[in-house]
PyMOL Python script that loads the backbone (N, CA, C, O; Angstrom):
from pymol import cmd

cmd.read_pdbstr("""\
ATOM      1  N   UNK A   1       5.736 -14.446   3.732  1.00  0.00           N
ATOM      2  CA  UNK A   1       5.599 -15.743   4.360  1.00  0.00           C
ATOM      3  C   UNK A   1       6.907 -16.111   5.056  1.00  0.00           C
ATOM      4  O   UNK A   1       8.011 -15.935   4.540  1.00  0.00           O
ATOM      5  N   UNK A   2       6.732 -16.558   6.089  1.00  0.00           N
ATOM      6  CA  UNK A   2       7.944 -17.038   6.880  1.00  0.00           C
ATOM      7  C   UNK A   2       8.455 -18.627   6.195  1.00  0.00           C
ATOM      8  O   UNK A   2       7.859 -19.533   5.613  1.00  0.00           O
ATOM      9  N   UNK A   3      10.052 -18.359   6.675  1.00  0.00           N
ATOM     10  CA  UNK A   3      10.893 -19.432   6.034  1.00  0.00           C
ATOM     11  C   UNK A   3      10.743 -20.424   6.776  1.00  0.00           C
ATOM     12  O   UNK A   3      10.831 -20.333   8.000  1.00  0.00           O
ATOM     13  N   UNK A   4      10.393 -21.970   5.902  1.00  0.00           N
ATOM     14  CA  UNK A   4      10.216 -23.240   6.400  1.00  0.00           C
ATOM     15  C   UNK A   4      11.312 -23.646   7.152  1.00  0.00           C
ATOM     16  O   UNK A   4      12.351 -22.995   7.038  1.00  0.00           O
ATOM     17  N   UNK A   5      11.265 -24.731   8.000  1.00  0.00           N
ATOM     18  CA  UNK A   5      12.431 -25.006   9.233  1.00  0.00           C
ATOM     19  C   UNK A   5      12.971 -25.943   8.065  1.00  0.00           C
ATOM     20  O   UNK A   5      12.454 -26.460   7.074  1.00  0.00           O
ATOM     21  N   UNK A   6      14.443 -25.929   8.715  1.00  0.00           N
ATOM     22  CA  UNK A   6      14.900 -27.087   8.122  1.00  0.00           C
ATOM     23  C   UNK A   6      14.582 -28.565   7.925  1.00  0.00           C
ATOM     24  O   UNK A   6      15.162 -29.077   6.967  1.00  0.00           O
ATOM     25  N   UNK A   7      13.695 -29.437   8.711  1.00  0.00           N
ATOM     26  CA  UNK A   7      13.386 -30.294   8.373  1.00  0.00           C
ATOM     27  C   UNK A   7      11.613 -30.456   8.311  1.00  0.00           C
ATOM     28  O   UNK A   7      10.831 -31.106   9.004  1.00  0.00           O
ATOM     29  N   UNK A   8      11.453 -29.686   7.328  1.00  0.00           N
ATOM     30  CA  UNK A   8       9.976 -29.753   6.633  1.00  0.00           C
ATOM     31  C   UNK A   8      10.120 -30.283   5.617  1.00  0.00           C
ATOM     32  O   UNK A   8      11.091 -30.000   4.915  1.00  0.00           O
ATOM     33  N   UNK A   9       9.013 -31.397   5.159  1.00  0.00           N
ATOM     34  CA  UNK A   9       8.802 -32.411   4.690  1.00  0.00           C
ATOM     35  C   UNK A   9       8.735 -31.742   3.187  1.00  0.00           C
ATOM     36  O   UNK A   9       8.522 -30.545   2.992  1.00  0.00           O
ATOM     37  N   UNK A  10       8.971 -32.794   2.091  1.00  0.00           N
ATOM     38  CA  UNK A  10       9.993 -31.916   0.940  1.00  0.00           C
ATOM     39  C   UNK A  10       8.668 -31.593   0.370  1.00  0.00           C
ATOM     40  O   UNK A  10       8.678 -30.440  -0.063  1.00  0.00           O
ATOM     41  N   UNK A  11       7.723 -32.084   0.237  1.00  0.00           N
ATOM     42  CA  UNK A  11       6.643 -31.687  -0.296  1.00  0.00           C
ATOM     43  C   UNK A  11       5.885 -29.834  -0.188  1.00  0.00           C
ATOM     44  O   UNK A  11       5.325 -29.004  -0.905  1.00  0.00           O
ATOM     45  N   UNK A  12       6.294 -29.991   1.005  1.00  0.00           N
ATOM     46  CA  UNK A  12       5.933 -28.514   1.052  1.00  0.00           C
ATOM     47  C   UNK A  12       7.062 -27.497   1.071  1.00  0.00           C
ATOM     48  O   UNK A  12       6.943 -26.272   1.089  1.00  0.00           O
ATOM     49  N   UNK A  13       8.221 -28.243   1.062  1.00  0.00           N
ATOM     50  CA  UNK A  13       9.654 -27.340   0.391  1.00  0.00           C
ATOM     51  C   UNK A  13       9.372 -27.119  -1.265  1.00  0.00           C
ATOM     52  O   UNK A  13       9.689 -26.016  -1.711  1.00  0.00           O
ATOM     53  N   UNK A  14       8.780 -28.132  -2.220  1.00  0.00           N
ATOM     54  CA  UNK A  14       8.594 -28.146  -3.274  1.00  0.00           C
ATOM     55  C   UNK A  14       7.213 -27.057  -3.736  1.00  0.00           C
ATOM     56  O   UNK A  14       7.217 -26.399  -4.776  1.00  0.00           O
ATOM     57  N   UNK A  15       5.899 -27.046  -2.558  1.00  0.00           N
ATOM     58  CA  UNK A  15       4.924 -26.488  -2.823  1.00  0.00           C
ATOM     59  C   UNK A  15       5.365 -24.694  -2.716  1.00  0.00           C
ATOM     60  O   UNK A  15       4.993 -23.947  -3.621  1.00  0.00           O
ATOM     61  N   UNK A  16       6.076 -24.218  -1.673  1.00  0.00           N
ATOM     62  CA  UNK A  16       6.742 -23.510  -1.422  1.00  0.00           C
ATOM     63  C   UNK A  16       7.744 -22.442  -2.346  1.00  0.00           C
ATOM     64  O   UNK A  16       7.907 -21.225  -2.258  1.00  0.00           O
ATOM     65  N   UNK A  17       8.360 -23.520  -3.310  1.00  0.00           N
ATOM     66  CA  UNK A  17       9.124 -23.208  -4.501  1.00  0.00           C
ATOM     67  C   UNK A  17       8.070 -22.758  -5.514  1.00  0.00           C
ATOM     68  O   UNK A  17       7.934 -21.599  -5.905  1.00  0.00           O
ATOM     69  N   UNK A  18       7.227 -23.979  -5.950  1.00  0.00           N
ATOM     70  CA  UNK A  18       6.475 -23.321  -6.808  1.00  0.00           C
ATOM     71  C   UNK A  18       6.092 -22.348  -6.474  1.00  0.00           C
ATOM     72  O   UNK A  18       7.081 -21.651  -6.702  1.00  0.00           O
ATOM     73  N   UNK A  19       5.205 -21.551  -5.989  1.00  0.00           N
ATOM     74  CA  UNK A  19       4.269 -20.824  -5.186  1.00  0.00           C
ATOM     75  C   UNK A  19       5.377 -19.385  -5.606  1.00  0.00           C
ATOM     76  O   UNK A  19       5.113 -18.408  -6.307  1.00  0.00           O
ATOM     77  N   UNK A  20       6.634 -19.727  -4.884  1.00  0.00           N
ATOM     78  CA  UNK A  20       7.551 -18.408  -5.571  1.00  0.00           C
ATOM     79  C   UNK A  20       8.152 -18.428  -7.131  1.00  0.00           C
ATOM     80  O   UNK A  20       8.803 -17.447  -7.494  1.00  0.00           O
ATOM     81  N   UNK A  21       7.992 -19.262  -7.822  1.00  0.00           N
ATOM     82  CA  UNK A  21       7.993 -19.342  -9.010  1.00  0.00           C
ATOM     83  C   UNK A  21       6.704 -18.636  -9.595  1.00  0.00           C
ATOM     84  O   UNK A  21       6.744 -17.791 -10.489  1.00  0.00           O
ATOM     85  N   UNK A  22       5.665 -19.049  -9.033  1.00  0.00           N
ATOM     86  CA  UNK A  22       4.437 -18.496  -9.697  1.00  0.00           C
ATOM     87  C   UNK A  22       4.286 -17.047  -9.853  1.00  0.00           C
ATOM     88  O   UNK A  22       3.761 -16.528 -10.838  1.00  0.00           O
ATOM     89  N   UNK A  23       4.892 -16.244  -8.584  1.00  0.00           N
ATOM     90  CA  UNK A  23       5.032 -15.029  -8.056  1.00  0.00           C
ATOM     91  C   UNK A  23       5.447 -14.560  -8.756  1.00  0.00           C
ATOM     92  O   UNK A  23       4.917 -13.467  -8.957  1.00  0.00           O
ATOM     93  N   UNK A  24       6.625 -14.891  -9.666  1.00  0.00           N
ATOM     94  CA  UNK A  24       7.623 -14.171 -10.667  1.00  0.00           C
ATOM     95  C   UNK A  24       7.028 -14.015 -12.198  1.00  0.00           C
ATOM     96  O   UNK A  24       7.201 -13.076 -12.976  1.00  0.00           O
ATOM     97  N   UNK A  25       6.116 -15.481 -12.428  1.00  0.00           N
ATOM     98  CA  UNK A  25       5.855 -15.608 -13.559  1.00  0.00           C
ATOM     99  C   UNK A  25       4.681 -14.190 -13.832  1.00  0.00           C
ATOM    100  O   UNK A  25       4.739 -13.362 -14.741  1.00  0.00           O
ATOM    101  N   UNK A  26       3.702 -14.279 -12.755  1.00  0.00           N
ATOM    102  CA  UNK A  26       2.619 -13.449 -12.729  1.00  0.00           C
ATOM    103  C   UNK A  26       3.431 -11.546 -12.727  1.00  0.00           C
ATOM    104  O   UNK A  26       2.878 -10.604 -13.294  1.00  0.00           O
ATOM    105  N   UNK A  27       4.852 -11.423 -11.914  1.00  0.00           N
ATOM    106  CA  UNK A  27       5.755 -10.304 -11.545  1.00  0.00           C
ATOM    107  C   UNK A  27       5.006  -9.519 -10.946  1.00  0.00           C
ATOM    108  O   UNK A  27       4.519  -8.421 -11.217  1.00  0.00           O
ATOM    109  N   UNK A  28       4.936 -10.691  -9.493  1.00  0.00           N
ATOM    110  CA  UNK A  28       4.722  -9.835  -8.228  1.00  0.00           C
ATOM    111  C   UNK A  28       5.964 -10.177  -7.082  1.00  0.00           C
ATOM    112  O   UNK A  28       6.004  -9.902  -5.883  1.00  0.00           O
ATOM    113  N   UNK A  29       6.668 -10.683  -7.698  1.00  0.00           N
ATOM    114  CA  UNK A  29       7.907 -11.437  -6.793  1.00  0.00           C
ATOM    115  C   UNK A  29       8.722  -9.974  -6.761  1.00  0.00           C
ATOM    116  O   UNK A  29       9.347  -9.395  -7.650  1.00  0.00           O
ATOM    117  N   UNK A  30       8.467  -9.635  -5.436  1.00  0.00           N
ATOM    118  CA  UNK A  30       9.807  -8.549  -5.171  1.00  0.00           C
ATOM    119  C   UNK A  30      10.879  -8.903  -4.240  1.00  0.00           C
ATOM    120  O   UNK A  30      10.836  -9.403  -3.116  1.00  0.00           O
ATOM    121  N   UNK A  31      11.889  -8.508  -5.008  1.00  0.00           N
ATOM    122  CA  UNK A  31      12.858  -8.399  -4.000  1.00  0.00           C
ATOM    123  C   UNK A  31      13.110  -7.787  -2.010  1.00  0.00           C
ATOM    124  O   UNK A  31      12.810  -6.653  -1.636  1.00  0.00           O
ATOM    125  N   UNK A  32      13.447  -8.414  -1.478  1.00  0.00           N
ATOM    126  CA  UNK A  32      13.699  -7.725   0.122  1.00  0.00           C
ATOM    127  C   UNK A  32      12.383  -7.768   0.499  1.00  0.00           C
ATOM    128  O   UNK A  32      11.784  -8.842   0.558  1.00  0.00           O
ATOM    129  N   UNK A  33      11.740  -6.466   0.825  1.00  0.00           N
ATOM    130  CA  UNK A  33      10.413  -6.344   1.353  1.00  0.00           C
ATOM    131  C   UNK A  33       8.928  -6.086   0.472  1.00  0.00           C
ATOM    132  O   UNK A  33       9.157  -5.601  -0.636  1.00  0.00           O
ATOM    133  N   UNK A  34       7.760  -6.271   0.699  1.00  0.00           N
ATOM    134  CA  UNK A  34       6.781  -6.184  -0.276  1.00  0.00           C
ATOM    135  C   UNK A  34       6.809  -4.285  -0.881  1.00  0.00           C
ATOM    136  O   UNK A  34       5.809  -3.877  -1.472  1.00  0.00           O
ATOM    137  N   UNK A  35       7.887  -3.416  -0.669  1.00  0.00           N
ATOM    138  CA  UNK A  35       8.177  -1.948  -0.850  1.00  0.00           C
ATOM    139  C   UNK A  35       9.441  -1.864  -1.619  1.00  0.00           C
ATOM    140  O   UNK A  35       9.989  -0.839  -2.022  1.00  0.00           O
ATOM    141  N   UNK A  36       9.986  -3.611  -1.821  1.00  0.00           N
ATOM    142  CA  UNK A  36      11.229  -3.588  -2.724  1.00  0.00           C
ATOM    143  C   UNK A  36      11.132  -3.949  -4.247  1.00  0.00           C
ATOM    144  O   UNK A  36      10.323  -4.835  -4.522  1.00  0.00           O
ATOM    145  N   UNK A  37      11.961  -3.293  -5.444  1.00  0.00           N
ATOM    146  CA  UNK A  37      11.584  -3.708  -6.194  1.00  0.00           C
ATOM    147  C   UNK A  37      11.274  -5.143  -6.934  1.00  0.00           C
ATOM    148  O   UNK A  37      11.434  -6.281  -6.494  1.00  0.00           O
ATOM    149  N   UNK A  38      10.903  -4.814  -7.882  1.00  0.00           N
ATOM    150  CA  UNK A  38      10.646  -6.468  -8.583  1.00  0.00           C
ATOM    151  C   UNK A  38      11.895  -6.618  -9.459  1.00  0.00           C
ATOM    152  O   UNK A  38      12.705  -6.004 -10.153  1.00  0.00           O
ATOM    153  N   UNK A  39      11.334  -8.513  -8.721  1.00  0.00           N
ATOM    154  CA  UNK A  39      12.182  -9.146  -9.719  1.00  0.00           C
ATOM    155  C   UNK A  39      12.315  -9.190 -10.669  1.00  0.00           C
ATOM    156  O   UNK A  39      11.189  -9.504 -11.057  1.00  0.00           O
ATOM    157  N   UNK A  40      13.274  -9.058 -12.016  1.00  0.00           N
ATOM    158  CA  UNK A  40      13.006  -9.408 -13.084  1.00  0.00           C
ATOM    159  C   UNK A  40      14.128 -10.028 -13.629  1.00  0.00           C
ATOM    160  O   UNK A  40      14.480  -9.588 -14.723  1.00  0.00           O
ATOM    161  N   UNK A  41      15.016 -11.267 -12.973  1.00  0.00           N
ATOM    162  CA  UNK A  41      15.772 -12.174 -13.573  1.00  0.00           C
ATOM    163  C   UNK A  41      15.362 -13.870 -12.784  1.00  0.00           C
ATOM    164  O   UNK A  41      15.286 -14.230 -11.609  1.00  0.00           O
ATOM    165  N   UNK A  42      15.212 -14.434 -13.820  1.00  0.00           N
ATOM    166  CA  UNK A  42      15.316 -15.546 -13.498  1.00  0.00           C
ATOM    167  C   UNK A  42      15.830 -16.453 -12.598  1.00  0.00           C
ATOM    168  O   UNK A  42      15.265 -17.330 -11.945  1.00  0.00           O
ATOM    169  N   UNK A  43      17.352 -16.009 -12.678  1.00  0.00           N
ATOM    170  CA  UNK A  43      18.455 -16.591 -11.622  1.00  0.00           C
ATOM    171  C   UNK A  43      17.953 -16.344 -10.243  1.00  0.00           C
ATOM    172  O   UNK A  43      17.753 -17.204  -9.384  1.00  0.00           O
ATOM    173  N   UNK A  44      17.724 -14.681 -10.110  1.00  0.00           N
ATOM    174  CA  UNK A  44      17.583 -14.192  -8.617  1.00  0.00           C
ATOM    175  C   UNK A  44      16.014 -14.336  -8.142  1.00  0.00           C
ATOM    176  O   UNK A  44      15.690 -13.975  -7.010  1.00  0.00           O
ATOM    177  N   UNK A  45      14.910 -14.965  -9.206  1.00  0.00           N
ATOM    178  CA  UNK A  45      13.807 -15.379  -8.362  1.00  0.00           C
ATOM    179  C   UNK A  45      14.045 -17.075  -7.942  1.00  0.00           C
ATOM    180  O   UNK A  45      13.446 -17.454  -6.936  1.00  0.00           O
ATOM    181  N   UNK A  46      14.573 -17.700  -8.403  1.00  0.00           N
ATOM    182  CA  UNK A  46      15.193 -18.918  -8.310  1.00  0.00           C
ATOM    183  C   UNK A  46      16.103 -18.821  -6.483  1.00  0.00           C
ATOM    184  O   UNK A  46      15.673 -19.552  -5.591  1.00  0.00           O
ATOM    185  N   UNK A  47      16.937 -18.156  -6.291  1.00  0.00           N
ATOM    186  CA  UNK A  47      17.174 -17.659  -5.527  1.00  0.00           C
ATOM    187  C   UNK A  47      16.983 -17.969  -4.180  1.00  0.00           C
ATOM    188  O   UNK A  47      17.520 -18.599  -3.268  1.00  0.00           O
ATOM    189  N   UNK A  48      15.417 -16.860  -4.557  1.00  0.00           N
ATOM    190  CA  UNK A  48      14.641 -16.457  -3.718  1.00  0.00           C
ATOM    191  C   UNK A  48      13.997 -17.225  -2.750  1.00  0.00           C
ATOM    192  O   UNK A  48      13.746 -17.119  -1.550  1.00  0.00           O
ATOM    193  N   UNK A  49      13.709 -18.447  -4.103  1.00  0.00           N
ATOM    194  CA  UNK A  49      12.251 -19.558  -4.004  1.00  0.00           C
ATOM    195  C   UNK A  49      13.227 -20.681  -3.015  1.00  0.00           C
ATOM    196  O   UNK A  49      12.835 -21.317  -2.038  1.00  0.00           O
ATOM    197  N   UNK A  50      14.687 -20.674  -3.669  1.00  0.00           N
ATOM    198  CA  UNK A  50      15.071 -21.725  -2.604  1.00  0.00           C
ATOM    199  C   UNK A  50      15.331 -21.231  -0.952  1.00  0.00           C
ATOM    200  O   UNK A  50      15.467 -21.937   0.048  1.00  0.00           O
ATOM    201  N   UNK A  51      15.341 -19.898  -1.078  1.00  0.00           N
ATOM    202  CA  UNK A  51      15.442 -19.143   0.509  1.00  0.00           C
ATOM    203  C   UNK A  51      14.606 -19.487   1.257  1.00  0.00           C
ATOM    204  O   UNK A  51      14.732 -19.892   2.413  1.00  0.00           O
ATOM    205  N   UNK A  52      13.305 -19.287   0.380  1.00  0.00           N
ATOM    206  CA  UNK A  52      12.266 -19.219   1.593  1.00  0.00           C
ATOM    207  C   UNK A  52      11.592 -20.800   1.486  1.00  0.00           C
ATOM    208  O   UNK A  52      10.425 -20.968   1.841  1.00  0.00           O
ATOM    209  N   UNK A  53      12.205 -21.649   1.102  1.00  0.00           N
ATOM    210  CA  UNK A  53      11.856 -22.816   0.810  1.00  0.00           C
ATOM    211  C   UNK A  53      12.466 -23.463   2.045  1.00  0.00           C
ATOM    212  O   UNK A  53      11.975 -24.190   2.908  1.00  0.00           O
ATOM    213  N   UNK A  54      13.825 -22.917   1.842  1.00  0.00           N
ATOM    214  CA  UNK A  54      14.905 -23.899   2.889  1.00  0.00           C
ATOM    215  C   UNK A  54      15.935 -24.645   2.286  1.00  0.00           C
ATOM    216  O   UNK A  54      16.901 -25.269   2.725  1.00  0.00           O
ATOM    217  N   UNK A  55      15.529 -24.444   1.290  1.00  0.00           N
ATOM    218  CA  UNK A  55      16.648 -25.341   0.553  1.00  0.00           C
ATOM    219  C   UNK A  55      18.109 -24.894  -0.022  1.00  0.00           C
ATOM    220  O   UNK A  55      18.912 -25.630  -0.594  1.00  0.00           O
ATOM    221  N   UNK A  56      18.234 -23.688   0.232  1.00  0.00           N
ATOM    222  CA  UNK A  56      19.483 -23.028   0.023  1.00  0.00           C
ATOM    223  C   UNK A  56      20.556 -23.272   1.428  1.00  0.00           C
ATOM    224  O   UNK A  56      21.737 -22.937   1.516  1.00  0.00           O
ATOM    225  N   UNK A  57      19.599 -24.050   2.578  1.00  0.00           N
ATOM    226  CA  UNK A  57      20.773 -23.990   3.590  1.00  0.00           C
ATOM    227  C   UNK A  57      22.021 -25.511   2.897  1.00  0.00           C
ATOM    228  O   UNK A  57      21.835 -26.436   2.106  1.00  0.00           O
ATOM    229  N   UNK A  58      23.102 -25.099   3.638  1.00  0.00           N
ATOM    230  CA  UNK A  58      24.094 -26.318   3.280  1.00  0.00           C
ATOM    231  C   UNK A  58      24.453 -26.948   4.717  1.00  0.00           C
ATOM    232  O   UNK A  58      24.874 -26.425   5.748  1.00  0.00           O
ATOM    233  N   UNK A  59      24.067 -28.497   4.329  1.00  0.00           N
ATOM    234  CA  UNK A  59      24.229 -29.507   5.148  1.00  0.00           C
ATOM    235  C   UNK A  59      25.476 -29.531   5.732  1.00  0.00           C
ATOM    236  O   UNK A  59      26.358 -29.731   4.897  1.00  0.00           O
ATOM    237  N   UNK A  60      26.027 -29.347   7.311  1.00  0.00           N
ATOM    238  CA  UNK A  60      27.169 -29.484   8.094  1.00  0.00           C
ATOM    239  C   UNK A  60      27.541 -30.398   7.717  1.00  0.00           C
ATOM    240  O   UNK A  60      26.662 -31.254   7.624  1.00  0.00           O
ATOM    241  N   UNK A  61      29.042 -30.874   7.243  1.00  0.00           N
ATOM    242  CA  UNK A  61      29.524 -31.701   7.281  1.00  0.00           C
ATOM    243  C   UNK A  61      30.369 -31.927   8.633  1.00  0.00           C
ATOM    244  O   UNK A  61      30.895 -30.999   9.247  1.00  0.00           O
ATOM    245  N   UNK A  62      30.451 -33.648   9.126  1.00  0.00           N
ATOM    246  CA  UNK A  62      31.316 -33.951   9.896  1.00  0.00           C
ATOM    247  C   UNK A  62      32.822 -33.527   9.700  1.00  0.00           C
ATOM    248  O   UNK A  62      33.281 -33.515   8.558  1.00  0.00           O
ATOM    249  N   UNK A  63      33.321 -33.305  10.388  1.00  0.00           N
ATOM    250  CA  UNK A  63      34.914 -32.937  10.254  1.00  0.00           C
ATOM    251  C   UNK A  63      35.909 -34.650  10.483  1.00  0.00           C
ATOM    252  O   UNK A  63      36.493 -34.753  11.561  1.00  0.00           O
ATOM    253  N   UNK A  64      35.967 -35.199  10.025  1.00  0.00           N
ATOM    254  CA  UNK A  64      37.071 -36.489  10.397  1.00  0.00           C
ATOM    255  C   UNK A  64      37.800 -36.202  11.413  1.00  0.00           C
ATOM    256  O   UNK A  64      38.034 -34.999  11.529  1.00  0.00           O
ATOM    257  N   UNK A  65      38.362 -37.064  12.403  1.00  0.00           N
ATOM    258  CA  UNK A  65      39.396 -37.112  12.991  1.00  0.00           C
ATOM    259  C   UNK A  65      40.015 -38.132  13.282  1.00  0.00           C
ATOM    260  O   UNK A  65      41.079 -38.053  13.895  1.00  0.00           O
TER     261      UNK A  65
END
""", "prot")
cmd.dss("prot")
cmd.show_as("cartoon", "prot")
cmd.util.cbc("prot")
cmd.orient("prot")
């Protein structure tokens, strides 16, 4: 599944997460490509779920001047 844009509405950033949570629980969540292995840590399906969620990007901050 392709990664949500940055400003998609959190609901489906959240539906999104689950959905890759579920993936892991069931351990079909693979790593890289559907030919990569599986996940099997917690941390790195967590990861994952915020990658393709969107939520792992970090907000630009203004620079002061």
């Amino acid at each position: 599944m392709p990664v949500l844009k940055k400003n998609a509405p959190k609901a489906a950033k959240k539906k999104r997460m689950a959905d890759e949570m579920g993936k892991f629980a069931e351990g079909k969540l693979r790593s890289g490509s559907k030919d990569g292995p599986k996940v099997k840590s917690r941390a790195q399906a967590i990861a994952i779920g915020l990658n393709e969620s969107g939520q792992s990007r970090k907000k630009a901050t203004k620079k002061k001047r």
